[in-house]
C-alpha positions as CSV (number, residue, x, y, z in Angstrom):
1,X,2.9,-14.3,-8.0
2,X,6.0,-13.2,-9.8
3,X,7.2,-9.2,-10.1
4,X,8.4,-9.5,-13.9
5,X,9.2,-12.7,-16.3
6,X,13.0,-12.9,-17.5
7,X,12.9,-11.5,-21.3
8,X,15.1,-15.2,-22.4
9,X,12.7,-17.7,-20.9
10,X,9.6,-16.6,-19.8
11,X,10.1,-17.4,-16.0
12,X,8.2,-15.7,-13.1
13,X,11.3,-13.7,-11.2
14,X,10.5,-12.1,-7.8
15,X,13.0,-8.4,-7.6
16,X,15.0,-8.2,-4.5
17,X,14.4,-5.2,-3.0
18,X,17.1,-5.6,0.3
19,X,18.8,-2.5,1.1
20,X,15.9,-0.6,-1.4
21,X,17.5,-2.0,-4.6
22,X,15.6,-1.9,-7.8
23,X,13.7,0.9,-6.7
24,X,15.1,4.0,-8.5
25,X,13.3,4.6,-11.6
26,X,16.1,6.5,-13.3
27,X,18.3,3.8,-13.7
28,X,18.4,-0.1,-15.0
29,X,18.9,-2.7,-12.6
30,X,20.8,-5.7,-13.4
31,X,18.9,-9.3,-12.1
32,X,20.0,-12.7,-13.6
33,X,17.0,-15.4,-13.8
34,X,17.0,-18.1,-11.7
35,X,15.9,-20.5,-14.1
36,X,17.8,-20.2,-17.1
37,X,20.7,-18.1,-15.4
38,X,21.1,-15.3,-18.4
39,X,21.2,-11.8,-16.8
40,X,18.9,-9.0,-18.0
41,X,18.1,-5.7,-16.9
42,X,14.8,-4.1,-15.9
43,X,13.7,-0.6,-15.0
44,X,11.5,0.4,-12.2
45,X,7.6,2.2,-12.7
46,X,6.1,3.4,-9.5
47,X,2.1,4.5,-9.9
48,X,0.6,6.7,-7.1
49,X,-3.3,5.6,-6.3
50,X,-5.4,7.9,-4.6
51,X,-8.5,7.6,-2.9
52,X,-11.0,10.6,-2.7
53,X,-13.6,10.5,0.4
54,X,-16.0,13.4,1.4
55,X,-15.1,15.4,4.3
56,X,-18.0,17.6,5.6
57,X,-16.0,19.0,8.2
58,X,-13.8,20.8,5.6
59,X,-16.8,22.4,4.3
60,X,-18.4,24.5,7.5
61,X,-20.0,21.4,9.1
62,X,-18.8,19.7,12.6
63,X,-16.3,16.8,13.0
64,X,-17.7,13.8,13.3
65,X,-15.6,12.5,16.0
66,X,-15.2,9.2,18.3
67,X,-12.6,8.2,20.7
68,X,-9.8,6.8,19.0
69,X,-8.1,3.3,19.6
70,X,-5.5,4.1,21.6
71,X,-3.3,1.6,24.2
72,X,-2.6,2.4,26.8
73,X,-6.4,3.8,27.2
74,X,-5.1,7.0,28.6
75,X,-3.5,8.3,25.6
76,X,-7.2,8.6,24.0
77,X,-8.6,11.9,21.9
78,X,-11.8,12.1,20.1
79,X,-10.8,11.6,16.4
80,X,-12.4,13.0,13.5
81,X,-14.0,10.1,11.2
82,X,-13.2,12.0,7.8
83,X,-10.3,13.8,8.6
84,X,-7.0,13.5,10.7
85,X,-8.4,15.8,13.2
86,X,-8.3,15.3,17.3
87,X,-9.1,16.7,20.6
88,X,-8.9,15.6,23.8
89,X,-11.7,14.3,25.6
90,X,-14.3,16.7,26.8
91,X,-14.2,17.4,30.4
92,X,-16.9,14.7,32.0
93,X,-15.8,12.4,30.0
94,X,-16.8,8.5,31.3
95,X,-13.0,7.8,30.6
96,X,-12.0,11.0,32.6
97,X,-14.1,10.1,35.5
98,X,-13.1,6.4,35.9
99,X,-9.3,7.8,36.4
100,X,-10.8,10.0,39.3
């Protein structure tokens, strides 16, 4: 799959972002197509996407929380499941007593 198509001939043309080129949006960036080998200029569009998601726990109600996936094992918390949220284990913990 191809970023833009050259204006001249129609060709797919992938933008080479090394070094974060072609990613101001203020400004025109200058590619030349490697098909028909005429230079043209293009200008960057970045869209922001969001995701909304219900977080009870924001709203009075009690985190919702497992251990997280952490390696090495002893770096685990209990992580909230709808928000970024952590603790560390509670005391008793099966984890806490196995490094007894």
């Amino acid at each position: 799959m191809s970023d833009i198509q050259c204006p001249y001939c129609n060709a797919g043309q992938e933008v080479c972002h090394d070094d974060g080129q072609g990613y101001d949006e203020d400004k025109r960036h200058e590619m030349q197509c490697g098909e028909c080998k005429m230079y043209f200029v293009f200008t960057t569009h970045i869209i922001f996407d969001y995701e909304p998601a219900i977080a009870p726990c924001l709203n009075g109600e009690r985190h919702s929380l497992s251990e997280s996936k952490t390696f090495p094992r002893r770096y685990t918390k209990m992580q909230c499941e709808d928000c970024d949220h952590s603790e560390a284990l509670p005391p008793g913990h099966e984890y806490l007593k196995e490094q007894s």
